[in-house]
PDB file of N, CA, C and O in Angstrom:
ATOM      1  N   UNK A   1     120.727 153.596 129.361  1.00  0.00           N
ATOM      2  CA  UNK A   1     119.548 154.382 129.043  1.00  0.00           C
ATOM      3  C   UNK A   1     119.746 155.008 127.675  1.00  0.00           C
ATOM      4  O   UNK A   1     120.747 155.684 127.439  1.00  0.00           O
ATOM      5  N   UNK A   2     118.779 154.784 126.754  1.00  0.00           N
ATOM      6  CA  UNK A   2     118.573 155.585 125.368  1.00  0.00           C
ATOM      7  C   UNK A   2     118.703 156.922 125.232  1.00  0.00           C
ATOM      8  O   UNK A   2     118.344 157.372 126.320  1.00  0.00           O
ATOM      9  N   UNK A   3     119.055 157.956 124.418  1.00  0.00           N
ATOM     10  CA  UNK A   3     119.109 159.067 124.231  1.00  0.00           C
ATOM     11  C   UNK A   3     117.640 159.771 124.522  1.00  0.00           C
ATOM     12  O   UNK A   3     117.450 160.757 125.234  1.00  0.00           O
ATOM     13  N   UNK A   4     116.406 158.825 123.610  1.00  0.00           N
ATOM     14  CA  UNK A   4     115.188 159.147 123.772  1.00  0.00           C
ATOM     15  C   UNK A   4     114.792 159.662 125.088  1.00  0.00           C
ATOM     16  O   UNK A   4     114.316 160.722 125.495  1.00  0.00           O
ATOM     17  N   UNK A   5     115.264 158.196 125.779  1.00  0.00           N
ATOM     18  CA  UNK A   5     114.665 158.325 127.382  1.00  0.00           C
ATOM     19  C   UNK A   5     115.026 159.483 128.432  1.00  0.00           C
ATOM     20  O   UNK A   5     114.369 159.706 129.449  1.00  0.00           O
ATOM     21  N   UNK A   6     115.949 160.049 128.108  1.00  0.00           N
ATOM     22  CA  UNK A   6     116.415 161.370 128.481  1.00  0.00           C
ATOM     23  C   UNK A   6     115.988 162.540 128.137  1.00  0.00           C
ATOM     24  O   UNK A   6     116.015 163.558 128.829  1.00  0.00           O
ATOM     25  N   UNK A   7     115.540 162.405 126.942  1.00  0.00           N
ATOM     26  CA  UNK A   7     115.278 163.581 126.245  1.00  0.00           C
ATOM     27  C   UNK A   7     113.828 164.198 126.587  1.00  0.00           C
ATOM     28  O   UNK A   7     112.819 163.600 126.214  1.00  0.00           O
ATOM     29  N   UNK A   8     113.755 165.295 127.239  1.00  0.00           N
ATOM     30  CA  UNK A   8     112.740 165.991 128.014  1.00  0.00           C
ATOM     31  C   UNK A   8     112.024 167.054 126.424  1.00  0.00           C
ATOM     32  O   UNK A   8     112.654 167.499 125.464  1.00  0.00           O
ATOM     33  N   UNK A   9     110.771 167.130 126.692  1.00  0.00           N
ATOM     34  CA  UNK A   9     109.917 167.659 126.113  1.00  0.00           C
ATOM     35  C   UNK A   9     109.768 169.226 126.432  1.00  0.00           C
ATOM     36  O   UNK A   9     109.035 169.432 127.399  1.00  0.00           O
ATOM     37  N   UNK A  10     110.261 170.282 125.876  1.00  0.00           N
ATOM     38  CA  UNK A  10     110.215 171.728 125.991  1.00  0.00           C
ATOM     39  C   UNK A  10     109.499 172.559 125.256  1.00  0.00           C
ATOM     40  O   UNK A  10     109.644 172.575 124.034  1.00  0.00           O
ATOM     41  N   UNK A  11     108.324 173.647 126.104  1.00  0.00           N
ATOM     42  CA  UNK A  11     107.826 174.535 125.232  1.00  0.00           C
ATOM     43  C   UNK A  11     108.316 176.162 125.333  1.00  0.00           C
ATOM     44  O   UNK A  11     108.886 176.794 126.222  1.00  0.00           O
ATOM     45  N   UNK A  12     107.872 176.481 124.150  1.00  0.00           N
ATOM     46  CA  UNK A  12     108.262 177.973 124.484  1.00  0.00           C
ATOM     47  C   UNK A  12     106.789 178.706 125.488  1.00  0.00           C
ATOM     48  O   UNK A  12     105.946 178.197 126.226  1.00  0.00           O
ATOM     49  N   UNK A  13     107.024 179.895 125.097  1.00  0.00           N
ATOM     50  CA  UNK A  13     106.552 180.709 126.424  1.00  0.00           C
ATOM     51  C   UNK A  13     105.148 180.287 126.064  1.00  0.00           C
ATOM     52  O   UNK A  13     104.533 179.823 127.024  1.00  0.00           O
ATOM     53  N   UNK A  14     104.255 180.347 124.527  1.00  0.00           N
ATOM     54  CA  UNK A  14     102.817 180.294 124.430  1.00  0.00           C
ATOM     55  C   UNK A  14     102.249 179.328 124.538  1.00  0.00           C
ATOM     56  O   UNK A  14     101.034 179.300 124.730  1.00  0.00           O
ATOM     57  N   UNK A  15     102.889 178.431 124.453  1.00  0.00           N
ATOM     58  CA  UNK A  15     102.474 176.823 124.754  1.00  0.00           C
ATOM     59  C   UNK A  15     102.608 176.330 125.682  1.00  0.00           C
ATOM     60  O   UNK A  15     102.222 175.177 125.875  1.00  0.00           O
ATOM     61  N   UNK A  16     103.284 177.152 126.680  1.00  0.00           N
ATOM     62  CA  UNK A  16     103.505 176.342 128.068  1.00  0.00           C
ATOM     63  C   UNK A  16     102.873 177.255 128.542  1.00  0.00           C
ATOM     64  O   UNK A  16     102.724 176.901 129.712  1.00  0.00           O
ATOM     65  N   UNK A  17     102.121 178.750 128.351  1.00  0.00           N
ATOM     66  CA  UNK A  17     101.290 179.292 129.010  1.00  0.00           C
ATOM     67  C   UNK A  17      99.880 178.696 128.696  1.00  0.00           C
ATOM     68  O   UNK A  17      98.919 178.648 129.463  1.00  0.00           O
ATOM     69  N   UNK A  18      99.966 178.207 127.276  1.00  0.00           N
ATOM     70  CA  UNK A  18      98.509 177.655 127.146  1.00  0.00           C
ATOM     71  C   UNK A  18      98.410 176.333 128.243  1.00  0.00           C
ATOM     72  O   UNK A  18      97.357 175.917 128.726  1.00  0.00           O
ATOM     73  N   UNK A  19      99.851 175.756 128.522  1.00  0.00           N
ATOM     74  CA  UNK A  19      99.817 174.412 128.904  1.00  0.00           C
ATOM     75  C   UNK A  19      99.569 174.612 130.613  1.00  0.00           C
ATOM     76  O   UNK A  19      99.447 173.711 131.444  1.00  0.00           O
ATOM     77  N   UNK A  20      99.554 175.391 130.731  1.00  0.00           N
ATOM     78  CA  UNK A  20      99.411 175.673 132.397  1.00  0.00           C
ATOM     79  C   UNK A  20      97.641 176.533 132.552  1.00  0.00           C
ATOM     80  O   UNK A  20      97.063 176.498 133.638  1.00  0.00           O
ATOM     81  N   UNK A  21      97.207 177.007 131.722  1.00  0.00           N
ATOM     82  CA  UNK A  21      95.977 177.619 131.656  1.00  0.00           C
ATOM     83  C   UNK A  21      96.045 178.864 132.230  1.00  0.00           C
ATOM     84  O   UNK A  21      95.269 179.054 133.166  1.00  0.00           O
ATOM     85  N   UNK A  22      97.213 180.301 131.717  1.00  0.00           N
ATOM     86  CA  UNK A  22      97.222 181.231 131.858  1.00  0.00           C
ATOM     87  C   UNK A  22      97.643 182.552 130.593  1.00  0.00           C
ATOM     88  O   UNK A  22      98.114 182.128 129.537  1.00  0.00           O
ATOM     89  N   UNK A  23      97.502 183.745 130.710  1.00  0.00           N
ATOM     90  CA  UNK A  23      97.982 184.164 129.603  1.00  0.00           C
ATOM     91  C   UNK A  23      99.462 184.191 129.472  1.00  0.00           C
ATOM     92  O   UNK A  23     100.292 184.227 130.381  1.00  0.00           O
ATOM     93  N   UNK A  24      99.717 184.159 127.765  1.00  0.00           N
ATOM     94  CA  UNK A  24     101.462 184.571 127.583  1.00  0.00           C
ATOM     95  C   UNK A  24     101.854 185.689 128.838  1.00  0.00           C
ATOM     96  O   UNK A  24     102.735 185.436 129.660  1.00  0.00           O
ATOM     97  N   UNK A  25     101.278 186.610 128.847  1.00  0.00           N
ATOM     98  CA  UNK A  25     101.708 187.870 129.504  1.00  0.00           C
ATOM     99  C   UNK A  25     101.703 187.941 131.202  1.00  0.00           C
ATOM    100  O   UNK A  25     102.353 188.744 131.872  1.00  0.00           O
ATOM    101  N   UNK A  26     100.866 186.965 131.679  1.00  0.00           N
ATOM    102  CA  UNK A  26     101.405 186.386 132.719  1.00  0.00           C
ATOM    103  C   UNK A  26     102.318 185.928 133.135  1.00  0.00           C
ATOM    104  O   UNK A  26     103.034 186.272 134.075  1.00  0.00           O
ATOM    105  N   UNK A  27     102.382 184.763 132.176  1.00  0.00           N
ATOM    106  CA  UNK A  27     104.033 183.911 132.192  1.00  0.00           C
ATOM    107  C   UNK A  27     105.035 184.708 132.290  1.00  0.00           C
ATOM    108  O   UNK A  27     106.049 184.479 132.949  1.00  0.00           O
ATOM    109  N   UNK A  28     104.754 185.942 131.474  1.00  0.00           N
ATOM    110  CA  UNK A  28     106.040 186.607 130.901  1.00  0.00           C
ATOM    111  C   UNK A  28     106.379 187.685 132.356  1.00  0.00           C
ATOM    112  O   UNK A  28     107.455 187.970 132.881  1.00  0.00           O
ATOM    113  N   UNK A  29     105.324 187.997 132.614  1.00  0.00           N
ATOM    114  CA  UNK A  29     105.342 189.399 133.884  1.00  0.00           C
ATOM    115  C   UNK A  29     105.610 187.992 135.037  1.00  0.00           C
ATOM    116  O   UNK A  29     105.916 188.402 136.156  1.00  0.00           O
ATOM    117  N   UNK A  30     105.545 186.584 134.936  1.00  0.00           N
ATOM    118  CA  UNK A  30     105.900 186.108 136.313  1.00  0.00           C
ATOM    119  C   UNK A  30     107.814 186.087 136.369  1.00  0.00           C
ATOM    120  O   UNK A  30     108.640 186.395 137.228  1.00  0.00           O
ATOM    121  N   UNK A  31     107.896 185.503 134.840  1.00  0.00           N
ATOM    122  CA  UNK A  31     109.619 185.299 134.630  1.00  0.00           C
ATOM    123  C   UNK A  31     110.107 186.849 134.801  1.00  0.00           C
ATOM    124  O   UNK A  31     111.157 186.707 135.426  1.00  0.00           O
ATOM    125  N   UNK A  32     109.932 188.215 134.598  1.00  0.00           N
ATOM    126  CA  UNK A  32     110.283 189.276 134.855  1.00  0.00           C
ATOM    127  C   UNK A  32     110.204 189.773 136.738  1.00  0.00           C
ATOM    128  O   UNK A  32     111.030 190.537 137.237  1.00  0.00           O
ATOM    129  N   UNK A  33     109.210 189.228 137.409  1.00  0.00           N
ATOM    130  CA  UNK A  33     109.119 189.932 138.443  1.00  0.00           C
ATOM    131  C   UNK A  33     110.124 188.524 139.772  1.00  0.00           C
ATOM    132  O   UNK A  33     110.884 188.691 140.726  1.00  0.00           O
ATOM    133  N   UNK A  34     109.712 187.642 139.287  1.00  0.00           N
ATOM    134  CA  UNK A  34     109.554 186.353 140.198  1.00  0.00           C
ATOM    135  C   UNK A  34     108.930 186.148 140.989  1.00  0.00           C
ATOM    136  O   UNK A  34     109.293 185.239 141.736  1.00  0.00           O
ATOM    137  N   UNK A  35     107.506 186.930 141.325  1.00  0.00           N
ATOM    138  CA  UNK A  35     106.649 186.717 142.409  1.00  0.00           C
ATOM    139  C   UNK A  35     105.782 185.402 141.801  1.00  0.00           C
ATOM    140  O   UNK A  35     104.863 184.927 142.468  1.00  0.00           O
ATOM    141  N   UNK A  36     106.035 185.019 140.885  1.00  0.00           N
ATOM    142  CA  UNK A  36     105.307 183.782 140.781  1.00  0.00           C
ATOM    143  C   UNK A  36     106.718 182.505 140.330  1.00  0.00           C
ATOM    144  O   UNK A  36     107.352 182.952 139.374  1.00  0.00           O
ATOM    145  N   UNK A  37     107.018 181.751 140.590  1.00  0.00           N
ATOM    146  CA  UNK A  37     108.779 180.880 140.193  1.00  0.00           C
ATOM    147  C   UNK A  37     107.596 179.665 139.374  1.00  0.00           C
ATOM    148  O   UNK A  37     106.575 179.104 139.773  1.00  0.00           O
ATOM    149  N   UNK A  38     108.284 179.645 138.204  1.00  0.00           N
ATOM    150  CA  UNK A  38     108.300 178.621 137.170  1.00  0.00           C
ATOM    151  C   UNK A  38     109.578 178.589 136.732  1.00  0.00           C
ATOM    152  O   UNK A  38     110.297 179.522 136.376  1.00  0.00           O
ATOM    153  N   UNK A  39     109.834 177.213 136.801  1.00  0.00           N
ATOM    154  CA  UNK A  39     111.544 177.127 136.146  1.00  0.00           C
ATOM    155  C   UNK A  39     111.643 177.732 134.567  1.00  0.00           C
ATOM    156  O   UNK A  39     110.569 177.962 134.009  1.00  0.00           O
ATOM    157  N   UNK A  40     112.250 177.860 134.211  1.00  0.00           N
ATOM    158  CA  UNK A  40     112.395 178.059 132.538  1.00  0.00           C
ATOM    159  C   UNK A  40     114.007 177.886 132.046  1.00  0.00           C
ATOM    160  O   UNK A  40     114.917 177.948 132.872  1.00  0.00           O
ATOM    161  N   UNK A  41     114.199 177.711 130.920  1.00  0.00           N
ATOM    162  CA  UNK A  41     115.604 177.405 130.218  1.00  0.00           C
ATOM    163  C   UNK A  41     116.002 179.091 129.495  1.00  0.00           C
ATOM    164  O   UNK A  41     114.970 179.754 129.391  1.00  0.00           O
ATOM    165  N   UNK A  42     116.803 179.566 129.188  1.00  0.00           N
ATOM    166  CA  UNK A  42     117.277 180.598 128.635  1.00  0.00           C
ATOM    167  C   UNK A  42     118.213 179.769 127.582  1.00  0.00           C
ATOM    168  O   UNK A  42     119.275 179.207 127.850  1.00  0.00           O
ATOM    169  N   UNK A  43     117.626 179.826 126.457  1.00  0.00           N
ATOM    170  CA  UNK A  43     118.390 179.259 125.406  1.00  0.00           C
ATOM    171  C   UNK A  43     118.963 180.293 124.211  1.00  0.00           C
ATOM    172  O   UNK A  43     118.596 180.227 123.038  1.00  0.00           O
ATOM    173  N   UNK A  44     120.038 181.364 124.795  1.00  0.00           N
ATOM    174  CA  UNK A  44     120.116 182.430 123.526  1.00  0.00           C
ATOM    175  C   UNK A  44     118.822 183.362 124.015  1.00  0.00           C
ATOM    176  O   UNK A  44     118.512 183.729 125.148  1.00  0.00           O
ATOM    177  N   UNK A  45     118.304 183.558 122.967  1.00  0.00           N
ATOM    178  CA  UNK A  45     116.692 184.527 123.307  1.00  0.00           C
ATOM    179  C   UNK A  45     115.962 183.790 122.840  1.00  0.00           C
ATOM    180  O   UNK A  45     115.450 184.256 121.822  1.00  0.00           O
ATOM    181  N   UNK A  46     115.490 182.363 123.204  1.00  0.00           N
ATOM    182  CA  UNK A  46     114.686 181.579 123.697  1.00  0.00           C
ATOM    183  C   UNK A  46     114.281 181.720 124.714  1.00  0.00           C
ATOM    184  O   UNK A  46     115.118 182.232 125.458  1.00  0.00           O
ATOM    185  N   UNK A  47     113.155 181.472 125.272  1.00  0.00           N
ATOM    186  CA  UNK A  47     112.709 181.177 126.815  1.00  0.00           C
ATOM    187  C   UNK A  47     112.019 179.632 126.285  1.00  0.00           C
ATOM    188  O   UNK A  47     111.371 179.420 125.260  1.00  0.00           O
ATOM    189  N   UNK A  48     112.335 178.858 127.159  1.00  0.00           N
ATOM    190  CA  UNK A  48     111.740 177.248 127.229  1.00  0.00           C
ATOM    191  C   UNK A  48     111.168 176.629 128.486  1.00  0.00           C
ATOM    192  O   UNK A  48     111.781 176.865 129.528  1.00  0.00           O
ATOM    193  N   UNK A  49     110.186 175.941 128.538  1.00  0.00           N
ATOM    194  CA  UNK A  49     109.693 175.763 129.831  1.00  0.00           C
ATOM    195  C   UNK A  49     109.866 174.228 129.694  1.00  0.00           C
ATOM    196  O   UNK A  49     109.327 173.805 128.671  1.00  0.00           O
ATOM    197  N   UNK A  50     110.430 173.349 130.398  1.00  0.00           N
ATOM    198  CA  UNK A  50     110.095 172.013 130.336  1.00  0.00           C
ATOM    199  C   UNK A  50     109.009 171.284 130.890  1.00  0.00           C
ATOM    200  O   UNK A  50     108.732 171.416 132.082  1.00  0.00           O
ATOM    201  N   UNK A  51     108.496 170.678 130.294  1.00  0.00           N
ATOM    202  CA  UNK A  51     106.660 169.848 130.745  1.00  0.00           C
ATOM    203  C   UNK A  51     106.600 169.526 132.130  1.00  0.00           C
ATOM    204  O   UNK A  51     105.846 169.887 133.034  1.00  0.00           O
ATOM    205  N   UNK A  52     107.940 168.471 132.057  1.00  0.00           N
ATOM    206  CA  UNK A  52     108.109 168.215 133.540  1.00  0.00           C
ATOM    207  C   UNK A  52     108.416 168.711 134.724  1.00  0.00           C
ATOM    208  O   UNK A  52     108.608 168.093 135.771  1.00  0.00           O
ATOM    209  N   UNK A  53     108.471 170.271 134.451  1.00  0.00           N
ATOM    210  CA  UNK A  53     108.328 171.250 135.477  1.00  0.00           C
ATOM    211  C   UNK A  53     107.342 172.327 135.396  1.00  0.00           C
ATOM    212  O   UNK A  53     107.338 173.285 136.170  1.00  0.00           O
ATOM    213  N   UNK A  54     106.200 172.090 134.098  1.00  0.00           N
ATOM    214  CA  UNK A  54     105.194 172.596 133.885  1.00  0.00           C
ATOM    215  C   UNK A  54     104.302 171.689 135.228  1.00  0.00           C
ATOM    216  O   UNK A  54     103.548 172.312 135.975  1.00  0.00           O
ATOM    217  N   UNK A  55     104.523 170.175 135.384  1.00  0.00           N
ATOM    218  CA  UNK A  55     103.548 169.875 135.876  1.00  0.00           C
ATOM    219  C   UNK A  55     103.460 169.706 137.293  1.00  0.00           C
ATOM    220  O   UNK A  55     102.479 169.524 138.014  1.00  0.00           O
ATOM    221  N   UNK A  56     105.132 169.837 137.643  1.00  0.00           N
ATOM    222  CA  UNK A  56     105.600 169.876 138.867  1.00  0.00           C
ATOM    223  C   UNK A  56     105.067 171.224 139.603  1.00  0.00           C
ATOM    224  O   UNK A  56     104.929 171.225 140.826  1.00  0.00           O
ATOM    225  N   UNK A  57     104.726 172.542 138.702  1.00  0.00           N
ATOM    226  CA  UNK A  57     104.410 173.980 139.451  1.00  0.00           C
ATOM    227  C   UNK A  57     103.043 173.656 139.274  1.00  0.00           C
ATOM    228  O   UNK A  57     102.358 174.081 140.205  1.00  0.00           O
ATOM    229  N   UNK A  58     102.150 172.799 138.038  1.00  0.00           N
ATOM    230  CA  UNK A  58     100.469 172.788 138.680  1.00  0.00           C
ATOM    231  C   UNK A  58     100.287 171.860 139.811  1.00  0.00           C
ATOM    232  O   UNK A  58      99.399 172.174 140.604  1.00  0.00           O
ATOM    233  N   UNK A  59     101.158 170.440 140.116  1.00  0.00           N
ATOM    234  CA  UNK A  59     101.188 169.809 141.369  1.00  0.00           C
ATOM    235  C   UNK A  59     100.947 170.592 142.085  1.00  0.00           C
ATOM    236  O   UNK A  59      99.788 170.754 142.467  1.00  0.00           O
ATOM    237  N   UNK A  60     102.253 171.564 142.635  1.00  0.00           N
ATOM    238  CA  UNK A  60     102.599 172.320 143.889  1.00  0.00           C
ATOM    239  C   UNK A  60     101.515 173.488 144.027  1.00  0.00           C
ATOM    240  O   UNK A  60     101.315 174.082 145.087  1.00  0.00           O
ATOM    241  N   UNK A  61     100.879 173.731 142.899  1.00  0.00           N
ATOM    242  CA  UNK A  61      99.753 174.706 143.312  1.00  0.00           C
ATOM    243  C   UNK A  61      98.155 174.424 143.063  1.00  0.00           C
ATOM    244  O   UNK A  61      97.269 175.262 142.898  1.00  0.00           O
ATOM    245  N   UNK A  62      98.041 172.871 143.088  1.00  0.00           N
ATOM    246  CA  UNK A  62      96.604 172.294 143.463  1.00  0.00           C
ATOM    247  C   UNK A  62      96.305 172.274 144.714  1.00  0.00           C
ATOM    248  O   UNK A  62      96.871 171.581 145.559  1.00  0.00           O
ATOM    249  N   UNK A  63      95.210 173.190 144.939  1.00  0.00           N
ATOM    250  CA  UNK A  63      93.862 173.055 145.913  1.00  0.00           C
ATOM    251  C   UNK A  63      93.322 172.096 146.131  1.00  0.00           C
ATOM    252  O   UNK A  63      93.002 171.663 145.024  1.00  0.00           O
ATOM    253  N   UNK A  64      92.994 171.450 146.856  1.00  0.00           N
ATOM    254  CA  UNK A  64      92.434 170.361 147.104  1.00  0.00           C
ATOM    255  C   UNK A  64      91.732 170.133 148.455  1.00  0.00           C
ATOM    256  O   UNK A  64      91.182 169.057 148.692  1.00  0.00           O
TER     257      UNK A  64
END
């Protein structure tokens, strides 16, 4: 397997709040409290969200 093919796509906090359709300050009060669990990376004082667990938490919380 290629380096590429491994290599996962990461946003920080405003882009993966835009990418989920909520505010930064949501995101931010969910990673502070944990009443809401989105995975995230702690990179230094980074926060990173990876796509593929951006889409895994809108999966798990579609209505249908």
């Amino acid at each position: 397997m290629s380096a590429s093919a491994t290599k996962q796509r990461a946003l920080d906090t405003a882009a993966a709040a835009e990418y989920i359709g909520v505010a930064r300050a949501t995101l931010k009060k969910w990673r502070a409290t944990g009443d809401v669990r989105v995975p995230y990376i702690r990179a230094g004082s980074k926060i990173l969200y990876l796509v593929e667990d951006l889409d895994a938490f809108l999966h798990a919380h579609r209505v249908a």
